[in-house]
C-alpha positions in Angstrom: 105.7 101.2 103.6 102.7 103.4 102.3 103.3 106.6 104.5 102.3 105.7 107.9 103.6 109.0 108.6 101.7 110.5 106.2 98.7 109.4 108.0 99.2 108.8 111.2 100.8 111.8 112.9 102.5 115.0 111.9 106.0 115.5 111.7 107.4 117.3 114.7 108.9 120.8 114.8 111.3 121.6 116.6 110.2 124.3 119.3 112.9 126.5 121.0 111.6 128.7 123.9 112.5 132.3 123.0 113.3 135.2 125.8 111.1 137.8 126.2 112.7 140.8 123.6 113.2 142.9 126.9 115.0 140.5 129.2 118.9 139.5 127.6 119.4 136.1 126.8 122.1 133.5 129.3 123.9 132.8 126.5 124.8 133.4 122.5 125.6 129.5 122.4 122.1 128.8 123.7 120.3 131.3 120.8 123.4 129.7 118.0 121.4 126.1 118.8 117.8 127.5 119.1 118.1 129.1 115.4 120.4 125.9 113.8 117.2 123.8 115.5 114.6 126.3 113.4 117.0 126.1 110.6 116.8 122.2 110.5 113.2 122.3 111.0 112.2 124.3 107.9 114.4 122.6 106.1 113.1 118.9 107.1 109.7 120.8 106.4 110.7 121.7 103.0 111.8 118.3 102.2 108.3 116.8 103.4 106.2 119.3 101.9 108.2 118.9 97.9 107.8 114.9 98.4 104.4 115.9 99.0 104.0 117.9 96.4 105.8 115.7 93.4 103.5 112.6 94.8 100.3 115.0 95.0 101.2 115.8 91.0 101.9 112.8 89.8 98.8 111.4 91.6 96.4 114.0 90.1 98.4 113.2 86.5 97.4 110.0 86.8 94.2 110.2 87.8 93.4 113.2 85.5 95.4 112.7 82.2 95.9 116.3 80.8 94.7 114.6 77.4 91.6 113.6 78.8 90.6 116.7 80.4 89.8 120.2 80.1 89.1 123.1 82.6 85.6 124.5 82.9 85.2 127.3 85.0 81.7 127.4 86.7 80.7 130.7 87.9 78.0 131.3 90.5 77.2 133.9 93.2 79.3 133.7 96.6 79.5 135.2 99.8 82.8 136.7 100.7 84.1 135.0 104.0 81.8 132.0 102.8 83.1 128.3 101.4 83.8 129.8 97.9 85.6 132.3 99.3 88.8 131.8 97.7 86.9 131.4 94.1 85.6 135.0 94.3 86.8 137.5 91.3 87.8 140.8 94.1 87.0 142.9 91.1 83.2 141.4 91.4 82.6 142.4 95.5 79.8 144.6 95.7 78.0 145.3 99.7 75.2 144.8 100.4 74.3 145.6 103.4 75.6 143.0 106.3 77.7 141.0 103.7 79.8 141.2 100.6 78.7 139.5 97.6 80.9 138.4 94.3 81.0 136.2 91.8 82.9 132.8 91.8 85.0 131.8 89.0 85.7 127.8 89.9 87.8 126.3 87.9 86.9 122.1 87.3 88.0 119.3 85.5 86.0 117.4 82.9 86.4 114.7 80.5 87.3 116.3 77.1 84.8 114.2 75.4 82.5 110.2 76.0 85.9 108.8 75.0 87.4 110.0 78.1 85.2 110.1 80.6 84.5 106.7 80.1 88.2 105.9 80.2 87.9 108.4 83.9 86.3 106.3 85.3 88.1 103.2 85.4 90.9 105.8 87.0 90.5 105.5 90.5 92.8 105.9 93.3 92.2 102.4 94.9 93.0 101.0 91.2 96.1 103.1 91.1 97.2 101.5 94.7 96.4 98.1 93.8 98.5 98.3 91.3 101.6 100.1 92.8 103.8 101.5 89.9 107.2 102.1 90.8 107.2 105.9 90.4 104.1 105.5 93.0 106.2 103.6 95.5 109.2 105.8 94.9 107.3 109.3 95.6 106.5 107.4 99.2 109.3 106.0 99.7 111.0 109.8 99.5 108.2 111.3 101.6 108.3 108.3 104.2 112.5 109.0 104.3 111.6 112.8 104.5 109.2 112.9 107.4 111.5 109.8 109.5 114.4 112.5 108.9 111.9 115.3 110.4 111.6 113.0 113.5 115.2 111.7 113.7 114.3 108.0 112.7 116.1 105.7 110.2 114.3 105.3 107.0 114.6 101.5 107.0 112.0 101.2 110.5 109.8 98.2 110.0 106.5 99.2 110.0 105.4 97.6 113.5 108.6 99.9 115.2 107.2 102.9 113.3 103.7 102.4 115.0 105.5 101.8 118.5 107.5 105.2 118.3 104.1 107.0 116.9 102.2 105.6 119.7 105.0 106.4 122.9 104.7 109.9 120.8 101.0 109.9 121.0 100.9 108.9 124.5 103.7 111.2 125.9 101.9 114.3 124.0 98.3 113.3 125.7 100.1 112.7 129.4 102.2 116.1 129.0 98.8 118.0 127.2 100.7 119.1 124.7 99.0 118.0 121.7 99.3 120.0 118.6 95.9 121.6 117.2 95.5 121.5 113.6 
């Protein structure tokens, strides 16, 4: 299965109810579970996010051969608090007036040379999933087994079961209202 998960729904956390700090708690045993449940959580959210992570790399390997690229940083003028934000050198902010300006130092790929930018382009990511190479299906297979963990599901669920269990999840979180924001 190519991450359902990954795209239909987010994994769920688990969410203890914590006492006011003022008002003492009924019980140790209750806080013991509450902080193993956190525990758990951040660690099922660790193991999502590195399967992520090694499938996002070897994705970006793929489609960007480090042979056949080079970085090119573009640099233009940017607001701060703008949609370059994050580009902006701090050691560039000067005010002017009702907003900050800086500089933006945005780092790119391009092809090294015609050679490889002609060979780019034939690197797509529906080419790359038509084709399926097994380190491909293995990073989803780990990130589908990670997130199924997260939500206390086999890893083996056809998909048609997986889409049933997303959906009763879907539907219990509209009738309740408690739909997470993102």
């Amino acid at each position: 299965m190519y991450s359902v998960f990954a795209h239909g729904a987010a994994a769920p956390v688990a969410r203890a109810s914590s006492p006011c700090p003022h008002e003492p708690d009924a019980s140790t045993h209750s806080q013991h579970g509450q902080g193993a449940r956190a525990t758990q959580a951040a660690t099922q959210a660790a193991a999502i996010a590195a399967a992520a992570k090694t499938l996002n790399e070897l994705r970006e390997n793929w489609l960007n051969p480090p042979d056949w690229t080079r970085t090119e940083v573009l640099e233009f003028p940017g607001t701060v608090g703008g949609p370059w934000d994050r580009y902006i050198d701090p050691a560039t902010v000067e005010d002017r007036g009702g907003f900050q300006l800086g500089t933006v130092r945005y780092p790119r790929l391009v092809a090294r040379d015609a050679d490889c930018a002609a060979r780019l382009k034939d690197r797509t990511l529906t080419k790359l999933y038509n084709e399926r190479p097994a380190w491909l299906a293995d990073c989803h297979t780990r990130l589908d087994a990670a997130v199924a963990a997260a939500y206390g599901w086999p890893a083996d669920l056809p998909d048609a079961a997986i889409l049933e269990r997303l959906l009763a999840l879907n539907q219990a979180a509209a009738d309740t209202g408690n739909i997470p924001h993102a």
